[in-house]
C-alpha positions in Angstrom: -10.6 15.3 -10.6 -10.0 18.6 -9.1 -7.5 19.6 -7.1 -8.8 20.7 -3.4 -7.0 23.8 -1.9 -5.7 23.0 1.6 -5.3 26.9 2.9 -2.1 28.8 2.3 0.2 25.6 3.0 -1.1 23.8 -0.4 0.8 26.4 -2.5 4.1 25.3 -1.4 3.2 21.4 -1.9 4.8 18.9 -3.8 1.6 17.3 -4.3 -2.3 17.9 -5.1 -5.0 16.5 -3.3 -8.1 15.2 -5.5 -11.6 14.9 -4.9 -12.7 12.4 -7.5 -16.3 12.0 -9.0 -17.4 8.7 -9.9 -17.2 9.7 -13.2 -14.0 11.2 -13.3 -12.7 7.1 -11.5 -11.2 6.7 -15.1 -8.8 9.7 -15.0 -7.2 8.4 -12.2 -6.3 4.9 -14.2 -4.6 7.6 -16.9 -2.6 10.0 -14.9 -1.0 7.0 -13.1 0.0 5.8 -16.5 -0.2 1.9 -14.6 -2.2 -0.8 -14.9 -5.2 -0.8 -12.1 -5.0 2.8 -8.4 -3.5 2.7 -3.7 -1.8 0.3 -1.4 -4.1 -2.4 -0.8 -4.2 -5.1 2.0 -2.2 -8.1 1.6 -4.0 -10.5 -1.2 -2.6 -13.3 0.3 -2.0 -14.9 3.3 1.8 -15.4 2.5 2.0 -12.2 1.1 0.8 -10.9 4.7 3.6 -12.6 6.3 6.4 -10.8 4.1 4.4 -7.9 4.9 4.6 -6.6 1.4 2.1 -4.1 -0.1 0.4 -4.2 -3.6 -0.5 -0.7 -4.7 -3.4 -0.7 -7.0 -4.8 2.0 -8.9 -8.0 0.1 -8.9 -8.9 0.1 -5.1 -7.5 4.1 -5.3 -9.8 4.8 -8.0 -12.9 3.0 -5.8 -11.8 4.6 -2.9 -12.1 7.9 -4.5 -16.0 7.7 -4.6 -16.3 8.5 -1.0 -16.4 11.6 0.2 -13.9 11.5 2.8 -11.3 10.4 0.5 -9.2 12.0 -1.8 -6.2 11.0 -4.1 -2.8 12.2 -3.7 -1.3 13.2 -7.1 1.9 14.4 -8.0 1.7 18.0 -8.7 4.6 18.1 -11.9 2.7 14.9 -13.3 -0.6 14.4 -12.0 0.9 11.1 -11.0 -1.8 9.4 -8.6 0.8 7.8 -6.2 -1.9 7.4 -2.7 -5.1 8.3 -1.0 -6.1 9.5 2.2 -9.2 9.3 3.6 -11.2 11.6 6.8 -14.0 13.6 7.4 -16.7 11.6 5.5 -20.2 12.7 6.3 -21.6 10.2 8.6 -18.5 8.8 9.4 -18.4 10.5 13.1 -18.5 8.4 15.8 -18.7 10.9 18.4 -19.5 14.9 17.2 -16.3 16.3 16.6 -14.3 12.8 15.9 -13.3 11.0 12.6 -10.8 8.8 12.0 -7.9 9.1 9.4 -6.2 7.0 7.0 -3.7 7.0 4.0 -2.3 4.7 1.6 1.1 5.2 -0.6 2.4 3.6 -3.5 5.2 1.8 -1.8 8.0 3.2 -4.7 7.4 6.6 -3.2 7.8 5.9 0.2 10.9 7.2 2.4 10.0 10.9 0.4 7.9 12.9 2.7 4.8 12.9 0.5 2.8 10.7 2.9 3.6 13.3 5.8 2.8 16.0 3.2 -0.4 14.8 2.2 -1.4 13.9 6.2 -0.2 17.3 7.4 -2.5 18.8 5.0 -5.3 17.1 5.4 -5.4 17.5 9.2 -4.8 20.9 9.2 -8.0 21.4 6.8 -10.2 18.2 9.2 -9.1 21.0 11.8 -9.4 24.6 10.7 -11.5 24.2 7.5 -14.0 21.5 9.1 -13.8 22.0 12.8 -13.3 18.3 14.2 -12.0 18.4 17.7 -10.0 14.5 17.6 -8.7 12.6 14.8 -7.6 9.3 14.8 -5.9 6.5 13.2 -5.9 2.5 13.4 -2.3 1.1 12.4 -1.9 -2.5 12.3 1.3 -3.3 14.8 3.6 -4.4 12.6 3.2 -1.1 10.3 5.9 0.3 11.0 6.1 3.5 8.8 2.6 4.1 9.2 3.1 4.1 13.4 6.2 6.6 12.8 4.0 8.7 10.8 1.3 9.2 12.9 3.9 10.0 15.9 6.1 12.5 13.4 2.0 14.1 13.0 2.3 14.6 16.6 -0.4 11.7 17.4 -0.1 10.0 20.8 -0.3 6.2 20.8 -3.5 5.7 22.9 -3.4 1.8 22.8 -3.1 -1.6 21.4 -6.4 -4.0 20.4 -5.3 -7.2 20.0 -7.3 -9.1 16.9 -9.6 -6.1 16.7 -9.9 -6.1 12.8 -9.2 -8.4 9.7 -8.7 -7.1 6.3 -7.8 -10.1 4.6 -8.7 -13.4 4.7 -7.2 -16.7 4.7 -7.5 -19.6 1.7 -10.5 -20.8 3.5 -12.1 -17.7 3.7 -11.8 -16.8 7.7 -10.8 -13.2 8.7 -7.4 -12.8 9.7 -7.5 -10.8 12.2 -5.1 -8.5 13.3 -3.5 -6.3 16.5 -4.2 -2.4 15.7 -2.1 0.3 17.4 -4.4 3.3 18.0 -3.2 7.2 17.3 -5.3 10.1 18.0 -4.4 13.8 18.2 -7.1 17.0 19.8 -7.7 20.3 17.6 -5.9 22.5 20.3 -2.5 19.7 19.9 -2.6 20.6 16.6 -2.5 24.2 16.7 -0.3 24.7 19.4 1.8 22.1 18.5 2.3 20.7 22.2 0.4 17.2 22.9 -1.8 16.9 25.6 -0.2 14.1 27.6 
C-alpha cells in the first residue's frame, strides 16, 4: 500500500492514508499485527442492541479494493486502525456530489484520528478533486459518528426513518434502520462558515 499525500496538511499527520491494490489486501492483515481489518456492522442482532462495534481487519482489507477507499494507518507503525471511503468513480449521484464514510477501530476512538483522517480526505474530495457537496449517512443512534460530521462543519439535513439495513436478523430480514443525513458545500469548506 502506498501512502496518498493529502496537500501540505498530510506532513503534519499522525496518520497515513493508503490506497490499497488488491494485491497488496495482505499487507494490511500484517501491519495490523491482528487477526482479520475496519469496524463492521453489528453481526448480530443482540450485538446491535448493545450497539457494540467489531473491528475487522478483514472487511478493511475488502474495502480497500475500491477506489474510493482508503485505509487509515498509523504513521509510527503502519498500524491499519480504520478506513474511509469517498470519491469513487461512478459513485456520483449528482455531478459534483459523493458521499463519505469512515470506520475506526473502536480502541482508538476518543483520539482525534477519525477527525484527522475525515479532515483530510475532504479537503483533497474538495481541492484535489473538485466535488461541490459531500455527504454522510449516520445511523441515529451513532453517536460519535453524528458529532464528527458536525465538529467537520456538516449540517444535519435530515432524518430517514428505516431507510437502510445493514444487518440482518436470525431469519434473515433486513433490519432496517433510521439514518441521520450530513452534508457540507465546497465553498463551506473553504471559508469555513456553513451555509445555513
Amino acid at each position: 500500500m502506498k501512502p496518498v499525500r493529502f496537500n501540505q496538511w498530510s506532513g503534519r499527520s499522525r496518520l497515513n492514508l493508503k490506497i490499497s491494490a488488491p494485491r497488496s489486501r495482505g499487507a494490511c492483515r500484517r501491519r495490523s499485527g491482528k487477526s482479520p481489518v475496519v469496524a463492521d456492522r453489528y453481526s448480530s442482532v443482540r450485538q446491535r442492541r448493545r450497539r457494540k462495534y467489531v473491528f475487522r481487519l478483514d472487511k478493511v482489507a475488502k474495502r480497500a479494493i475500491d477506489d474510493g477507499c482508503m485505509a487509515i494507518c498509523l504513521k509510527q507503525t503502519g498500524q491499519v486502525i480504520g478506513d474511509l471511503f469517498g470519491g469513487a468513480t461512478g459513485e456520483e449521484e449528482d455531478e459534483g456530489t459523493t458521499p463519505v464514510g469512515w470506520n475506526l477501530n473502536p480502541q482508538f476512538g476518543g483520539q482525534g484520528y477519525a477527525f484527522e483522517a475525515a479532515r483530510a480526505l475532504f479537503d483533497h474530495l474538495f481541492r484535489s478533486k473538485g466535488f461541490r457537496r459531500l455527504y454522510a449517512s449516520v445511523e441515529d443512534h451513532n453517536m460519535p459518528s453524528q458529532r464528527l460530521c458536525e465538529k467537520l462543519g456538516m449540517r444535519r439535513e435530515g432524518v430517514f426513518v428505516e431507510f437502510i439495513s445493514f444487518t440482518r436478523d436470525e431469519d434473515g430480514s433486513p433490519i432496517y434502520e433510521n439514518t441521520v443525513q450530513y452534508a457540507i458545500l465546497r465553498r463551506e469548506w473553504m471559508s469555513g462558515v456553513p451555509a445555513v
